[in-house]
C-alpha positions in Angstrom: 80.2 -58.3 -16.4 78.3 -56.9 -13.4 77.1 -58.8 -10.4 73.1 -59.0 -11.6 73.9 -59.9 -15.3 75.9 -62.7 -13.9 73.2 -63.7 -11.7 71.0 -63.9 -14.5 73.5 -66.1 -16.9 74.0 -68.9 -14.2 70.2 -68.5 -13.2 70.9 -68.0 -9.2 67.9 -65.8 -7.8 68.9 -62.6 -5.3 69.6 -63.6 -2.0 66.5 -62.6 -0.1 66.5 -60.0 2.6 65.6 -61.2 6.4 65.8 -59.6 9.6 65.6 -62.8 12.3 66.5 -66.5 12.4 64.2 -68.8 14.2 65.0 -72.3 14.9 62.3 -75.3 15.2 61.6 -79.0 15.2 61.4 -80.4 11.5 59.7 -83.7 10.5 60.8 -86.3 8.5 59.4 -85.1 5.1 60.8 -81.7 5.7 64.1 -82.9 6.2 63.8 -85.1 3.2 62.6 -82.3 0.8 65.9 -80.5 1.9 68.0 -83.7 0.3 69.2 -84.2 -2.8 69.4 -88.2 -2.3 69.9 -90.7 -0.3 74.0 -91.6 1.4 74.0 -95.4 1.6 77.7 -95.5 0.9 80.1 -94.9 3.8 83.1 -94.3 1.3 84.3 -90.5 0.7 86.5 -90.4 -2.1 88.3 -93.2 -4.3 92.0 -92.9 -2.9 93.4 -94.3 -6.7 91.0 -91.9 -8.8 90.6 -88.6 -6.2 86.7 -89.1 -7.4 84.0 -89.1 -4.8 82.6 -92.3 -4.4 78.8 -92.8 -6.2 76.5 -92.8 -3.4 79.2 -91.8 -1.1 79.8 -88.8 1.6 81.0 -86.7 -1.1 78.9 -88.1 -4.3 78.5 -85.4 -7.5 75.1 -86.7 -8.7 73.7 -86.0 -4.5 75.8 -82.7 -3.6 77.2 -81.6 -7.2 80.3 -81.3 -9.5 83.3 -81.0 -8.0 84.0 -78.6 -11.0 82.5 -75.3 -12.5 79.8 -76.1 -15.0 81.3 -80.0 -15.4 80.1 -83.2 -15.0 81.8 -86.3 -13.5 82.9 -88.3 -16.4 83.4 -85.2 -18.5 81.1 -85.9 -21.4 79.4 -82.5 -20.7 81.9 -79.7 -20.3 81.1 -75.3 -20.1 78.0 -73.1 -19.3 76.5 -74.2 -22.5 75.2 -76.9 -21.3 73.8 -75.4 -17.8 71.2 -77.5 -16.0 71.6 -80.5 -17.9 71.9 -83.9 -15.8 74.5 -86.0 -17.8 73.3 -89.5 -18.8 76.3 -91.3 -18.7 77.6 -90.3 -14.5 73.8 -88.7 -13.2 75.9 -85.6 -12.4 74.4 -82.2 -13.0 75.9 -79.6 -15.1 76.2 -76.2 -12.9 78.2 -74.5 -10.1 80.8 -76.6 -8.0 79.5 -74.1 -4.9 76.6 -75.8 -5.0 78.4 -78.5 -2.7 78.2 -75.2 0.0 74.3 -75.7 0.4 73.2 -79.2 -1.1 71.9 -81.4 1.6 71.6 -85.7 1.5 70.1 -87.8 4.0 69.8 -91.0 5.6 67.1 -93.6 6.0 67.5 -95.1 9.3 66.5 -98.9 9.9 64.8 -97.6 13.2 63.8 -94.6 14.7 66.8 -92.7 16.7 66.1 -90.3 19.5 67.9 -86.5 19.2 70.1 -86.4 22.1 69.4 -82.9 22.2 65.6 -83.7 23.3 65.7 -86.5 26.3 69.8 -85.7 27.6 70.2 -81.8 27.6 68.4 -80.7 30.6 65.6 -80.3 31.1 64.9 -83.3 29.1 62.1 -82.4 26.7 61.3 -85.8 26.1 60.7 -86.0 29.8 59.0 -83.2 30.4 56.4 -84.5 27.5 55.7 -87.8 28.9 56.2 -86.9 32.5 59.5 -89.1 33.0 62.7 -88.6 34.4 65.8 -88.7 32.4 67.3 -91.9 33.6 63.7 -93.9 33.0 64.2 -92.3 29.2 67.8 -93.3 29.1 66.9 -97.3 29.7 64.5 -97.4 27.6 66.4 -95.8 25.1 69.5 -97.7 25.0 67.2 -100.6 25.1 67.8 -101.8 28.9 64.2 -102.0 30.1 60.2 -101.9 28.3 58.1 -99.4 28.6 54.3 -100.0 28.4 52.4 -98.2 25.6 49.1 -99.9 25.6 48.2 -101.4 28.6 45.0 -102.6 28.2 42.7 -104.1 30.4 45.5 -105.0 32.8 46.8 -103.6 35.9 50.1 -102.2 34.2 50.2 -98.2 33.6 50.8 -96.3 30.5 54.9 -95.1 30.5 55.5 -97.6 33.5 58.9 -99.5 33.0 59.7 -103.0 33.2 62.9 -104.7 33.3 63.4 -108.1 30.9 62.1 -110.6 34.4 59.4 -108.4 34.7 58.0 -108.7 31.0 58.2 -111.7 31.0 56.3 -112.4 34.0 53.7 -109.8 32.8 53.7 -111.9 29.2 52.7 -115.0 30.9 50.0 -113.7 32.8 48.2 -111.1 30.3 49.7 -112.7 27.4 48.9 -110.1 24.4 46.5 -107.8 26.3 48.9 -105.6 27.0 51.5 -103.6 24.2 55.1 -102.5 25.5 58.4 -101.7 23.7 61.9 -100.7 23.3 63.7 -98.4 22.1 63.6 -94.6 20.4 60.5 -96.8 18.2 58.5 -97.0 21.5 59.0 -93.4 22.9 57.9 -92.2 19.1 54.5 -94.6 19.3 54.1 -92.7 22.9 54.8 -89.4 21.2 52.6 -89.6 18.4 49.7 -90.9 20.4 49.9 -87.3 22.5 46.7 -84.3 21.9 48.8 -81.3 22.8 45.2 -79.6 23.0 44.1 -81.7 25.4 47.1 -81.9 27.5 47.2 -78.1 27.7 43.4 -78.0 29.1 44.6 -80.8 31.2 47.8 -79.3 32.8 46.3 -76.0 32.9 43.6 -77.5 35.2 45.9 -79.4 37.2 47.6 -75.5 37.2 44.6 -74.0 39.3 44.0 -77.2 41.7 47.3 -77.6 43.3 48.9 -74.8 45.7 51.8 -76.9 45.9 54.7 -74.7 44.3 57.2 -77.3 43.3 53.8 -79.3 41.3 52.9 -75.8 39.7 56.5 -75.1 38.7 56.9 -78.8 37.3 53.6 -78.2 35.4 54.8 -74.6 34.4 57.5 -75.9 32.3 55.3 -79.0 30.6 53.0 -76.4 29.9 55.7 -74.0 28.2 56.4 -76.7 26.5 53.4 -77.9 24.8 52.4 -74.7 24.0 56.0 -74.3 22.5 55.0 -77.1 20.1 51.6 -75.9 19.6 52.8 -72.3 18.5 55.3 -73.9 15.9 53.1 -76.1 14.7 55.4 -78.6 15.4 54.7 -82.3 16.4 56.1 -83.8 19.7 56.8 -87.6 17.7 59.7 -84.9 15.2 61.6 -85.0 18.5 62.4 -89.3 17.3 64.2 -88.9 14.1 63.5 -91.6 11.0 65.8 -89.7 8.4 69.3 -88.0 9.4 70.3 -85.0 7.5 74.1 -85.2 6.1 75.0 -81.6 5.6 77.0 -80.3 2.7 80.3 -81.7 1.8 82.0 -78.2 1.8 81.4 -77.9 5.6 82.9 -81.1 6.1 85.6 -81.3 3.8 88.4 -83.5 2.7 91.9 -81.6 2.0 95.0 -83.5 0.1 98.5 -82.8 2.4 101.8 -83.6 0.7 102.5 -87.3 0.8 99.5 -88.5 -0.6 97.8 -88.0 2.6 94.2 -86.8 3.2 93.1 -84.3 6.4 89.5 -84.8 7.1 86.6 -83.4 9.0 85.8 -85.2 12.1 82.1 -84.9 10.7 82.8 -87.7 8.1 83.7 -90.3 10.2 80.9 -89.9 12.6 78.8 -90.5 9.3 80.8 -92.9 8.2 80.1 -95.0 11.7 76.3 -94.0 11.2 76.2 -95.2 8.4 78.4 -98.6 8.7 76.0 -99.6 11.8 72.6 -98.5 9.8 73.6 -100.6 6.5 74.7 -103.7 9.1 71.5 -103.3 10.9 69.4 -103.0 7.6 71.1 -106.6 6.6 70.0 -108.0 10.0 66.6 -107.5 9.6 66.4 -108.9 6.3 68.1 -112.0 7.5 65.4 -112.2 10.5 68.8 -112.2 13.1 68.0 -113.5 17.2 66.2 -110.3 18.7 69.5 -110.6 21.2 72.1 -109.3 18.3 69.2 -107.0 16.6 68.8 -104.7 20.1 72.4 -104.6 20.2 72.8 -103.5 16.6 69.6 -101.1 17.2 71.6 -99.7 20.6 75.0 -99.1 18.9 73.0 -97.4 15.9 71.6 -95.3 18.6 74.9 -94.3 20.4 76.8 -94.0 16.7 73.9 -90.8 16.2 74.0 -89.5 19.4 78.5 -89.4 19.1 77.6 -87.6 15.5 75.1 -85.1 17.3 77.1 -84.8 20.7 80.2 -86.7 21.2 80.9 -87.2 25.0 77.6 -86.5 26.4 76.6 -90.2 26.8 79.4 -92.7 27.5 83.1 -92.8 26.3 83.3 -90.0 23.7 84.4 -91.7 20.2 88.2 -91.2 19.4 90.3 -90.4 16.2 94.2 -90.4 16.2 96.2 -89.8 19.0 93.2 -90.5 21.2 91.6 -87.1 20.3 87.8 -87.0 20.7 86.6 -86.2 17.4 84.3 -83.1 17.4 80.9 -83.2 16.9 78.4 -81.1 15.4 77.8 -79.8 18.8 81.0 -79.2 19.2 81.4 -77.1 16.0 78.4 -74.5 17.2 78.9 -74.3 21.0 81.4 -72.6 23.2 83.8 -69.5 22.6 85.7 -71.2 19.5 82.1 -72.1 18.0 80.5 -71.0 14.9 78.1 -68.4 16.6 80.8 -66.7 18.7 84.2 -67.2 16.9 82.9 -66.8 13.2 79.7 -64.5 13.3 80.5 -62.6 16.0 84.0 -62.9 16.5 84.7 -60.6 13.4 86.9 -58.0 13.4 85.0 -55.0 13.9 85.5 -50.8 13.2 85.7 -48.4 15.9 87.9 -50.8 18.2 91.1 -50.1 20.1 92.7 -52.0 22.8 94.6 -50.7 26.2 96.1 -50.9 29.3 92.7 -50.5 32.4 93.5 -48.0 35.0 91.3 -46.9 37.7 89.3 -43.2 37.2 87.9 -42.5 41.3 86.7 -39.2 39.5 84.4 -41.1 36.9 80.8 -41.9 38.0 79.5 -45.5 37.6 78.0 -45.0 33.9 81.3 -43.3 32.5 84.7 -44.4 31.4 87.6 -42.6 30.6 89.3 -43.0 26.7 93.2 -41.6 25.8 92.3 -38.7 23.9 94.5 -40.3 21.0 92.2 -43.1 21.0 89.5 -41.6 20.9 90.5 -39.5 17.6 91.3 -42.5 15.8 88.5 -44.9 17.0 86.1 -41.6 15.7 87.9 -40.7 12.9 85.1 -40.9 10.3 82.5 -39.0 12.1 85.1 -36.3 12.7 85.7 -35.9 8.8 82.0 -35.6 8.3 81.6 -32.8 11.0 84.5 -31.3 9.3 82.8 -31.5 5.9 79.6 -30.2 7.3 80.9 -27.0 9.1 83.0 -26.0 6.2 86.5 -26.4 7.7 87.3 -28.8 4.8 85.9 -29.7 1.3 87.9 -33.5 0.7 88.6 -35.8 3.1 92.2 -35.7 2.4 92.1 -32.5 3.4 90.2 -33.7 6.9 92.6 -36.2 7.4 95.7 -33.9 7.5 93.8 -31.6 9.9 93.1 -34.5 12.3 97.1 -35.7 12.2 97.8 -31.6 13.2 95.4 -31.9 15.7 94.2 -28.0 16.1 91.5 -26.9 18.5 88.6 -27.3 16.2 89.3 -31.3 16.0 89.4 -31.7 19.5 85.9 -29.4 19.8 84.7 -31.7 17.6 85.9 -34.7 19.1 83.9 -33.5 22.2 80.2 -33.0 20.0 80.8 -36.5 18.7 81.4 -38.7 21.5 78.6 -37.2 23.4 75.8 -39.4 20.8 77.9 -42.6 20.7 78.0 -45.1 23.7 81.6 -47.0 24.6 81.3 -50.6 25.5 84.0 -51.8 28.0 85.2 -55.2 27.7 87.8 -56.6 30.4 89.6 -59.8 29.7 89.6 -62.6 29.9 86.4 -62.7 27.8 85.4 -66.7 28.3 
């Protein structure tokens, strides 16, 4: 059976053809119209059965069967029944490689900042209300107020109070003034921003100061507005209310001998997320002191920012042996990331390795190659000169006359390399 008949059994479209990858701020709905439902469970697997726990980190009726075209409790069984969700386990009946792409999702008790957006610098949080990092990071972790509506009073819009100073502030203009904590408060800020006109605004304020540390601060707010405004994105996305749990195949869970289980440090940064977010959820219900609900609402907030970033605020979280457990920052950045070590890292044709010498004779744009190298690293274009001027008919043939090496390879050689650039690389390559 060929590739497109099988495509057309199993009902799985071609993949489409694209030629760039942008990335960009999503909102809430978008993220949960990428989900296939809802992880309230922090369990992964049942450790009697082997089964993923229902509503789990690794649940068949969110992310799929765990077995080709078979449901969970086995009542439907082969490609017959393709598509159909069973009634008994809510498990549809299709690919188990669907677990590769199938997305679920959190509902968060309270909005959570991205780390990303207020801690990587330069804060674009900041930059978009005009604070500094550290005033973000106390509101944040819920250390001090920050005013959102002031009012009639004398208080200022972003300004920052500490719990004495609310207080005070309470007393005197009782409720004529509005200020908060939390990722909740910076999102009330957010959404209340016209990007329109804050661009007029700051693009004024552009052509009134000659100051050039003002027109370089108001340079980057203004790359980042119109950043947003290009995207059509909305600044309040940067505050997150759902939290995307990515396929269970990226994350996986792999049985050792013994009746042990290696996992992804992924799932137990979910797991925590998720422990802290049901806890939290139970708190409000039971209307908890607003003492223990800010904690809750802080350690809900540090649990995503570990899952995002481990390390970059506070203590990094820890698995065995004391080994900071690797984030999903972790798993894209650096040399042993996914961009550099799996895309790019490939092995690739045309390659060879050697010993650098220095060439005085060679000018700056040149570099000298062993001419044994160089027949091997352009073999194929050799053989297709070779074809082309009639010295051979097969590549067999080509081949053979490239290991004897006579005077029309090497002429050859010469024509070859002069269309084809050489890129040098010296290690260490960090």
């Amino acid at each position: 059976m060929n590739e497109h008949s099988w495509r057309e059994l199993v009902g799985e479209e071609r993949p489409v053809g694209f030629d760039q990858v942008a990335i960009g701020v999503a909102s809430s709905d978008t993220m949960r119209s990428w989900s296939k439902g809802e992880v309230k469970n922090p369990e992964t697997i049942n450790y009697r059965t082997f089964k993923p726990e229902k509503g789990g980190l690794f649940c068949e009726r969110i992310f799929g069967p765990t077995r080709d075209w078979e449901c969970s409790c086995g009542k439907y069984k082969r490609i017959k029944h393709k598509g159909v969700i069973c009634d008994r386990c809510g498990v549809e009946v299709t690919l188990a490689r669907v677990r590769r792409d199938r997305m679920g999702h959190i509902e968060l008790a309270v909005p959570v900042s991205h780390i990303w957006f207020y801690k990587c610098m330069p804060s674009r949080l900041g930059l978009m209300l005009d604070m500094s990092a550290r005033q973000l990071e106390r509101v944040i972790y819920y250390e001090d107020y920050i005013v959102i509506d002031p009012g009639k009073t004398p208080l200022q819009k972003t300004q920052l109070l500490n719990e004495v100073e609310y207080r005070e502030a309470q007393e005197q203009y009782g409720e004529g003034f509005v200020a908060g904590m939390g990722a909740e408060a910076v999102k009330k800020l957010l959404a209340e921003i016209d990007l329109n006109k804050l661009n007029k605004e700051l693009e004024q304020a552009m052509g009134a100061t000659k100051s050039k540390q003002i027109r370089k601060k108001l340079a980057k707010r203004l790359k980042l507005i119109q950043g947003f405004q290009n995207s059509h994105a909305r600044p309040d996305w940067m505050v997150l209310d759902v939290l995307p749990v990515i396929p269970p195949d990226l994350r996986p869970l792999v049985p050792l001998e013994g009746g042990r289980f290696a996992t992804s440090d992924l799932n137990d940064l979910y797991r925590r997320v998720i422990n802290r977010n049901n806890r939290l959820k139970n708190l409000l219900q039971l209307k908890t002191p607003d003492v223990i609900i800010r904690n809750e609402k802080r350690m809900l907030q540090e649990a995503v920012d570990a899952l995002f970033d481990n390390g970059r605020h506070g203590r990094a979280v820890t698995g065995a042996g004391n080994r900071p457990l690797k984030s999903l920052s972790d798993m894209l950045k650096g040399k042993g990331g996914r961009f550099r070590q799996n895309l790019l890292g490939k092995r690739v044709d045309y390659s060879g390795r050697s010993v650098i010498v220095i060439g005085p004779e060679l000018k700056l744009h040149q570099c000298g190659l062993p001419k044994k190298m160089a027949l091997v690293l352009f073999e194929p274009f050799i053989i297709r000169r070779l074809k082309d001027l009639g010295y051979v008919h097969t590549v067999r043939s080509a081949k053979k006359m490239i290991e004897r090496q006579t005077p029309e390879v090497w002429d050859i050689l010469d024509e070859v390399t002069k269309g084809h650039p050489v890129l040098l690389n010296r290690a260490p390559t960090l």
